[in-house]
C-alpha positions in Angstrom: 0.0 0.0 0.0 0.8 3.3 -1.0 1.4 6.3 1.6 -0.1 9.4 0.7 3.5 10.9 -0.1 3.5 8.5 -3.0 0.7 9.6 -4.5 2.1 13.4 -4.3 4.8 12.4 -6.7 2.5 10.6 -9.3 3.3 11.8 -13.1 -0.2 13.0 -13.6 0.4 15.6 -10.8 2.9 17.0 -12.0 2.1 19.9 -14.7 5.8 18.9 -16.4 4.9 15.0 -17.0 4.7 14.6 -20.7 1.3 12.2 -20.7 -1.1 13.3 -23.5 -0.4 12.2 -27.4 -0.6 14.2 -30.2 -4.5 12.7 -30.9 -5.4 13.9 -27.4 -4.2 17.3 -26.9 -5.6 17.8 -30.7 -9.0 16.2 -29.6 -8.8 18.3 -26.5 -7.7 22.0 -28.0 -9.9 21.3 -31.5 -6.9 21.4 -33.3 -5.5 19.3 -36.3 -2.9 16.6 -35.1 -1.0 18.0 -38.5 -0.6 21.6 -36.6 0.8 19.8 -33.3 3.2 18.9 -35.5 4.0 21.9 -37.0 4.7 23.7 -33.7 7.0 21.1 -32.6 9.1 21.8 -35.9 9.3 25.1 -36.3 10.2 25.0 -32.0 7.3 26.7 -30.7 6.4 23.8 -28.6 8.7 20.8 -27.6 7.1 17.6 -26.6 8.6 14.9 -24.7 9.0 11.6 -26.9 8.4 8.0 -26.1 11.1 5.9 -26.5 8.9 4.9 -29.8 9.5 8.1 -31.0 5.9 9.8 -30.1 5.1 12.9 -29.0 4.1 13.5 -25.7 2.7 16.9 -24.2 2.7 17.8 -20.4 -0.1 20.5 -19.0 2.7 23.0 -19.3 3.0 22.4 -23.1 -1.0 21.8 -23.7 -1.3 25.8 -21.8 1.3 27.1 -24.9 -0.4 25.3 -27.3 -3.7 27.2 -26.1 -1.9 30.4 -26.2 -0.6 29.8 -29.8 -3.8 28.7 -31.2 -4.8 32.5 -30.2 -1.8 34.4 -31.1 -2.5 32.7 -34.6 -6.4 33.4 -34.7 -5.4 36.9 -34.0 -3.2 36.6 -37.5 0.6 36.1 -36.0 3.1 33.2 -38.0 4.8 30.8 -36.2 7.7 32.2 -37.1 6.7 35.7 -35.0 4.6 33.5 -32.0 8.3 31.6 -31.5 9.9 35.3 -30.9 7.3 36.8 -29.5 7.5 33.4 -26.2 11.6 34.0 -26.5 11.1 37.4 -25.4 8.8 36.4 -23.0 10.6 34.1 -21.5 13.6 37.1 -21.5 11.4 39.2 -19.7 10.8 36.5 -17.1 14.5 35.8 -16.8 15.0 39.8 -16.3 12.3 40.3 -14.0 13.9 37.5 -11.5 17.1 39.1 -11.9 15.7 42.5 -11.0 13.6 41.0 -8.4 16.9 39.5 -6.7 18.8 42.4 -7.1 16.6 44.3 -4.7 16.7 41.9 -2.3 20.6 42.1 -2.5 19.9 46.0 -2.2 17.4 45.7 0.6 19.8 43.3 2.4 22.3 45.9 2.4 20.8 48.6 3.3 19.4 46.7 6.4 23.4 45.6 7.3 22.2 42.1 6.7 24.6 41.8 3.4 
């Protein structure tokens, strides 16, 4: 029998496990399978694969697909949605860095640094 601590570490609970196929995040999102594909080769969207060979999408990667599907219903290629999520993931990286640099500041100006 399983403790409950086991069951916190179960693939399904984590948003990062790669556990849906291509036929089921396309079934899911109302998307062609053929367009899955697409993002995964022009790098919008990277899949885990099976040891097959298949793809296989996590939550994480089934929210991006959402968020392409708009940016291209609003008219963007793939080719600008992949740099418009590079510079959104720069952002990210910048805001953490400017986020910890305060706290180095704020730590220094206390006398803790």
């Amino acid at each position: 029998m399983s403790s409950p601590s086991d069951d916190a570490r179960l693939p399904v609970d984590d948003a990062h496990a790669p556990l849906y196929s291509v036929g089921q995040v396309a079934s899911m999102l109302r998307v062609q399978q053929a367009f899955l594909r697409r993002l995964d080769e022009f790098g919008v969207v990277s899949p885990g694969r099976t040891p097959g060979g298949q793809r296989r999408y996590s939550r994480v990667e089934i929210r991006r697909v959402q968020y392409v599907v708009e940016l291209v219903s609003e008219g963007m290629t793939l080719t600008a949605i992949r740099r418009i999520l590079e510079l959104e993931q720069q952002v990210q990286h910048l805001q953490a860095e400017l986020e910890a640099a305060r706290r180095r500041i704020r730590d220094l100006e206390s006398g803790r640094g």
